[in-house]
C-alpha positions as CSV (number, residue, x, y, z in Angstrom):
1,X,-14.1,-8.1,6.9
2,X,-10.6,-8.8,5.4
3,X,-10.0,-9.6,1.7
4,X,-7.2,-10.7,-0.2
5,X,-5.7,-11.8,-3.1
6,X,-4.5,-15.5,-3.6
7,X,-2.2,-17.6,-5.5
8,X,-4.0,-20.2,-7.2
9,X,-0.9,-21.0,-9.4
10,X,1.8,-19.5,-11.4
11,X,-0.1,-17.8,-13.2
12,X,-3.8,-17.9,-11.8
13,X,-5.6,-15.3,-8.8
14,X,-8.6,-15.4,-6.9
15,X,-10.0,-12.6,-4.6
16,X,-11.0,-14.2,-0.9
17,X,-12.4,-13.7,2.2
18,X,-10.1,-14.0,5.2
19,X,-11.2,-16.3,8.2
20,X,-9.6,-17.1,11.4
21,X,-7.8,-20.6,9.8
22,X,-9.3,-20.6,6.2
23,X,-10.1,-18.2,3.8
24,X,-13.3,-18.4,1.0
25,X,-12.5,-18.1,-2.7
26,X,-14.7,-15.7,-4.5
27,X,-15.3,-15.2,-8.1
28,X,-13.0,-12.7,-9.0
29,X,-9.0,-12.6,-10.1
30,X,-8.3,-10.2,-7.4
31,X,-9.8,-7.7,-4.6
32,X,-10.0,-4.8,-7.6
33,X,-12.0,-6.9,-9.8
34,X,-14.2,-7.7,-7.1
35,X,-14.6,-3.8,-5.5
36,X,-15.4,-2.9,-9.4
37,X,-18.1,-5.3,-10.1
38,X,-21.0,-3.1,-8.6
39,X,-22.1,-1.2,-5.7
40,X,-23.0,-4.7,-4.0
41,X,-19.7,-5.9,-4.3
42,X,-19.8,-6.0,-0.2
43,X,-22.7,-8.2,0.1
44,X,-21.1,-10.7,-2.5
45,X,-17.8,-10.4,-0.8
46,X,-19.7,-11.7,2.3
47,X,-20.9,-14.8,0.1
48,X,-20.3,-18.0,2.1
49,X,-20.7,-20.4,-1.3
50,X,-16.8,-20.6,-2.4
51,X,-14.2,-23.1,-2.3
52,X,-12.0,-23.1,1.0
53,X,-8.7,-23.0,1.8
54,X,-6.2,-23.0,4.7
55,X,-4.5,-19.8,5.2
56,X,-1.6,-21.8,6.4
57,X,-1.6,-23.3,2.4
58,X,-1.9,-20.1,0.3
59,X,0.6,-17.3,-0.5
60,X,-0.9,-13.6,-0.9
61,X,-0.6,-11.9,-4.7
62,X,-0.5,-8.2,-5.0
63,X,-4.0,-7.0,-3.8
64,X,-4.9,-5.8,-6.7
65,X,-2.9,-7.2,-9.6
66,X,-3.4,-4.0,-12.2
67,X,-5.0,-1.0,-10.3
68,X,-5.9,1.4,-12.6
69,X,-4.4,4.4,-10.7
70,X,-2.2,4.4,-7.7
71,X,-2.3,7.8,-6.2
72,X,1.1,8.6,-4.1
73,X,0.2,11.5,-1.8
74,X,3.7,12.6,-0.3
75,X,5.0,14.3,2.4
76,X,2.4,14.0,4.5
77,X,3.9,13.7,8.1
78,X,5.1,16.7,9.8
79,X,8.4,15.0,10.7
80,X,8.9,13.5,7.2
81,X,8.1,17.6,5.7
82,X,10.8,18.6,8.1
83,X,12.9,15.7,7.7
84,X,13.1,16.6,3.7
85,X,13.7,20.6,4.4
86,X,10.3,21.5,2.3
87,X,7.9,23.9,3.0
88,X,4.5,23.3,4.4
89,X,2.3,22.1,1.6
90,X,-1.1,24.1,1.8
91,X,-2.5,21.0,0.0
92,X,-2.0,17.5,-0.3
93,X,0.8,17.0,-3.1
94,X,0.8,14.1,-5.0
95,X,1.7,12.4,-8.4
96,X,-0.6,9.6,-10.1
97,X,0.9,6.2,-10.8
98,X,-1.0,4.3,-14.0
99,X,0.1,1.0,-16.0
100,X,3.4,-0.1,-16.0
101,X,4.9,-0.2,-12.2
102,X,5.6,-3.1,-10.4
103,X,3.2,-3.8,-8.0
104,X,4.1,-7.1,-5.9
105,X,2.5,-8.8,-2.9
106,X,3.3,-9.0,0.7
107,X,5.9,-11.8,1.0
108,X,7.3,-11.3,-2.4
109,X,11.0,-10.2,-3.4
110,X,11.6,-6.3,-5.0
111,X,14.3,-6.6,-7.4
112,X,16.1,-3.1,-7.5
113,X,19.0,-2.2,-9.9
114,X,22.5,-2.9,-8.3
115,X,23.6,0.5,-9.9
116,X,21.0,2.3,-8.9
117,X,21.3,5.0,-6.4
118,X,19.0,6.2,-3.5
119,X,16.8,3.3,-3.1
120,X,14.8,3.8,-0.9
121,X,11.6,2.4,1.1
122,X,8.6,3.9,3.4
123,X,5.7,2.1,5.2
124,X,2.1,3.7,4.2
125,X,-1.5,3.6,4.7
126,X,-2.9,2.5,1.6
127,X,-6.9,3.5,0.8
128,X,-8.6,1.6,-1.7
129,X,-11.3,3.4,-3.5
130,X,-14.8,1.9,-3.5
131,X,-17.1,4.0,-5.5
132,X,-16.3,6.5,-8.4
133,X,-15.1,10.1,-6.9
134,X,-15.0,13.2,-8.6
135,X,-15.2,16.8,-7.2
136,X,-16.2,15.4,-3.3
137,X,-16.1,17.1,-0.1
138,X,-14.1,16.2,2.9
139,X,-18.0,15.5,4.4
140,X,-18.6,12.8,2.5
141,X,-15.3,11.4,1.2
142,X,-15.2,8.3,3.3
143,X,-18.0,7.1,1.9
144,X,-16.1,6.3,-1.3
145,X,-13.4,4.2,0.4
146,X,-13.9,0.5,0.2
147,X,-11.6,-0.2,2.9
148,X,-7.6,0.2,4.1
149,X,-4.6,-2.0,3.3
150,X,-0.6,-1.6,4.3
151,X,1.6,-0.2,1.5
152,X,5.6,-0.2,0.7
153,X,7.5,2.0,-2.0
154,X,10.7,0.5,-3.0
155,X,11.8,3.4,-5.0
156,X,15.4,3.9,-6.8
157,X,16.2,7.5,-8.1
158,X,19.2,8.5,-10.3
159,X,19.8,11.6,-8.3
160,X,19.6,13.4,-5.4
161,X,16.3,13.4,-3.0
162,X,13.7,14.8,-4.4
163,X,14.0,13.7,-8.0
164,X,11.3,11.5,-9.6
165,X,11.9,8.1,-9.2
166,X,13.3,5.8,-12.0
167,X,11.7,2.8,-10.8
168,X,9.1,1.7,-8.5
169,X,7.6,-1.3,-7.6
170,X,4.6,-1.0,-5.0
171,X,3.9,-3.9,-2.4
172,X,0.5,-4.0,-1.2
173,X,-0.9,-6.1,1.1
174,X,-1.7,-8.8,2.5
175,X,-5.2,-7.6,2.8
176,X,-7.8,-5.2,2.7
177,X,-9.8,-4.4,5.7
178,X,-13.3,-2.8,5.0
179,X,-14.2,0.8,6.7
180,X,-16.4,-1.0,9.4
181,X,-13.4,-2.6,11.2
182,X,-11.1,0.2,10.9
183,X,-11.3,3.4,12.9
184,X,-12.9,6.3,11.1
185,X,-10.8,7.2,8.2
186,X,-8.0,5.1,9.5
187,X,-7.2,7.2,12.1
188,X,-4.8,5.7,15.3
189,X,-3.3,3.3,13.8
190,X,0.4,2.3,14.6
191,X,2.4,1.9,11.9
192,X,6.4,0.5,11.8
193,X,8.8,-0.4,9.3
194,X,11.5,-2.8,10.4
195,X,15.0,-3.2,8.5
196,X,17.1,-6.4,8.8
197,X,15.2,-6.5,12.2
198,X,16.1,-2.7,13.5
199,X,13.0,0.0,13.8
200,X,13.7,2.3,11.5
201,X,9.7,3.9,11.3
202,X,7.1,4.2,14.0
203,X,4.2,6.6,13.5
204,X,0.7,6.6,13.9
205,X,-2.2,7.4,10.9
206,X,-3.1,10.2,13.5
207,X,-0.6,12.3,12.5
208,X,-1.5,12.8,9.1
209,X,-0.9,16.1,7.7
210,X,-3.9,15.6,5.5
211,X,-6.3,13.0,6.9
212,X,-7.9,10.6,4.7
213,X,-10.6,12.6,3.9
214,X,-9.0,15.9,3.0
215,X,-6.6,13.9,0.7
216,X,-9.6,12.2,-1.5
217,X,-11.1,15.3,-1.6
218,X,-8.3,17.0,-2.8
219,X,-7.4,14.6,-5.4
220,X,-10.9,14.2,-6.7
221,X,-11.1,17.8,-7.9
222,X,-7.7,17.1,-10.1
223,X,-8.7,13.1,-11.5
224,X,-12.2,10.9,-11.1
225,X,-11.5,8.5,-8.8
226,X,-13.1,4.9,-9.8
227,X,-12.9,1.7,-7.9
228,X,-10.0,-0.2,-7.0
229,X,-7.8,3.1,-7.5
230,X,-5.1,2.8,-4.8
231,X,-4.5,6.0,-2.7
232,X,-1.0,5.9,-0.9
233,X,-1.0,8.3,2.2
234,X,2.8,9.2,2.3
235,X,5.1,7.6,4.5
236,X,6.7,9.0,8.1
237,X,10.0,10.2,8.8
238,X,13.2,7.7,9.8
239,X,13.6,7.1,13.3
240,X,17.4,8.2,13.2
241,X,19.4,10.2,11.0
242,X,21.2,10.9,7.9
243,X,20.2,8.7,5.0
244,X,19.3,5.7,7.1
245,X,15.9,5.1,4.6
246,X,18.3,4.5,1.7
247,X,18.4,0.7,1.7
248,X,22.3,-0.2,2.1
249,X,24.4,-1.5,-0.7
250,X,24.2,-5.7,1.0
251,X,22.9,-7.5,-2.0
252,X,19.7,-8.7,-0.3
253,X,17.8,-7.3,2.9
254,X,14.4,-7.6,4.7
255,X,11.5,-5.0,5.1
256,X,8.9,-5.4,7.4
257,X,6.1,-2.9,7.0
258,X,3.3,-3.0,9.2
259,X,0.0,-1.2,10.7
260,X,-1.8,-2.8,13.5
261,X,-5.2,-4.0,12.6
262,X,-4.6,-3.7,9.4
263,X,-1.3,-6.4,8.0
264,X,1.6,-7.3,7.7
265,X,4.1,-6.7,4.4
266,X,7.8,-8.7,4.7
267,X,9.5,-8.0,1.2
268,X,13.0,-8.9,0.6
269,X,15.1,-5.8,-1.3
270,X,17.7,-7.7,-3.5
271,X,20.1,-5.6,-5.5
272,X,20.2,-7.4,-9.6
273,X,22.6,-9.7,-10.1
274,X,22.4,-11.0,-6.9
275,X,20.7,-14.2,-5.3
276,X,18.4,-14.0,-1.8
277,X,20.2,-14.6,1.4
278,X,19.3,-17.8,2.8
C-alpha cells in the first residue's frame, strides 16, 4: 500500500491512498495524523469510502506536515564514513530534529540563503515509525515501522564539514510505502540522486552500516519513539570527488532523489534573492 499526502488547497491537506490513476482521500490532514490515530490505522488506511481523485490532478505536501521528531542517523555508509575521514562509529550516531525545520514535499522548491556556505544535499531512506518504541531490540524493531518513504537534506552550514547545520529543510516524499511491499527492513533498494541531470549518488539500502533495525534499536534506548517520528538513515557517498555534494553557487538547480520501489523527490535548490529557472 502507498500513502500520501495531498494538496487540497493553499492551505488545506488530506492523507490518501495511492491507486494506479487515482488516489482515495481519507480522513486525516496528513499520513502522520493518520499512522497516530490507533493501532488500526492500517485497516482504515485500506478504507475504500473516500472522495477520489486523479493522481494526474493533485500535487504531493510534505508527508507528514509537522513530525514530531525527525531522527537524522549519519554517516552510515562505509564510503560516505571514509569519504568524511571519521572513524568507524561503533554505534549508530545521530542527532534529533523537533519543531521548527522546514520540512517540504516532493516537487516543492528549498529556498537556501545566497550567503550561505556548504549547502549541501543527500538522498536517504526515510523510516516512518508506526507504533510507540522505547528500549527495543534489533528482534523486534521492525515491527514498529509503519512503512518507508525517500528523504532529501538540503543543509547549509556556516563552516567547514562537519559543523552543525544552520538551516535545514527536509523533503519527504512522495509517499509512504507500508512494510508488506518493501523488502525486509528496506533492504536492496537502489537509491540515486541526480543533479541538473548528472549522477552524483548511487547506492543501495544494503549497504547500510547500521541496518534498519540496529538503528531503531539504538535510538529507542536514548528517546521513545511514537508514531509518525521520521527516522532518516544517512545518506551515501558522492560518486566523484572533491566537494561535488556542495550544491554550486547557480542561483537555481534541480535534485532528483530517488529509491526504486519506493518514490521519487524532484526539488529545486534556489539560492534567496533569486527567481526559478524556467
Amino acid at each position: 500500500m502507498k500513502l500520501s499526502t495531498v494538496r487540497l488547497g493553499q492551505h488545506r491537506t488530506a492523507a490518501a491512498r495511492l491507486q494506479k490513476k487515482h488516489c482515495v482521500l481519507l480522513p486525516y490532514p496528513d499520513v502522520g495524523a493518520l499512522i497516530s490515530s490507533g493501532d488500526d490505522w492500517w485497516e482504515r488506511a485500506g478504507a475504500d469510502t473516500g472522495e477520489r481523485l486523479r493522481l494526474d490532478d493533485i500535487s504531493h505536501a510534505p508527508l507528514i506536515v509537522r513530525p514530531g521528531k525527525v531522527i537524522a542517523v549519519d554517516p552510515n555508509y562505509p564510503l560516505r564514513i571514509r569519504e568524511l575521514g571519521c572513524p568507524v562509529p561503533a554505534v549508530p550516531e545521530f542527532s534529533v530534529r523537533s519543531g521548527g525545520h522546514v520540512v517540504v514535499g516532493a516537487d516543492d522548491d528549498v529556498r537556501v540563503p545566497t550567503e550561505g556556505q556548504d549547502v549541501t544535499w543527500g538522498v536517504e531512506l526515510g523510516v516512518v515509525i508506526g507504533r510507540r518504541a522505547r528500549e527495543v531490540t534489533a528482534r523486534t524493531a521492525l515491527g514498529h515501522v509503519a512503512g518507508y518513504t525517500v528523504v532529501n537534506d538540503v543543509v547549509v552550514r556556516n563552516g567547514p564539514q562537519g559543523t552543525a547545520p544552520t538551516a535545514v529543510a527536509t523533503a519527504v516524499g512522495p509517499a509512504l510505502v507500508t512494510t508488506d511491499d518493501v523488502p525486509i527492513g528496506g533492504r536492496g533498494l537502489t537509491m540515486n540522486c541526480f543533479v541538473d541531470g548528472r549522477v552524483r549518488q548511487k547506492a543501495s539500502t544494503s549497504e547500510l552500516h547500521f541496518d534498519v533495525a540496529t538503528v531503531i534499536a539504538h535510538v529507542s534506548r536514548v528517546v521513545t519513539l511514537l508514531p509518525g517520528d521520521l527516522i532518516t538513515t544517512g545518506t551515501p557517498n558522492e560518486t566523484g570527488t572533491g566537494h561535488e555534494r556542495e550544491v554550486p553557487p547557480r542561483p537555481t538547480i534541480q535534485v532528483i532523489s530517488e529509491i526504486r520501489g519506493v518514490g521519487e523527490l524532484r526539488n529545486s535548490v534556489i539560492r534567496s534573492g533569486s527567481a526559478p529557472c524556467l
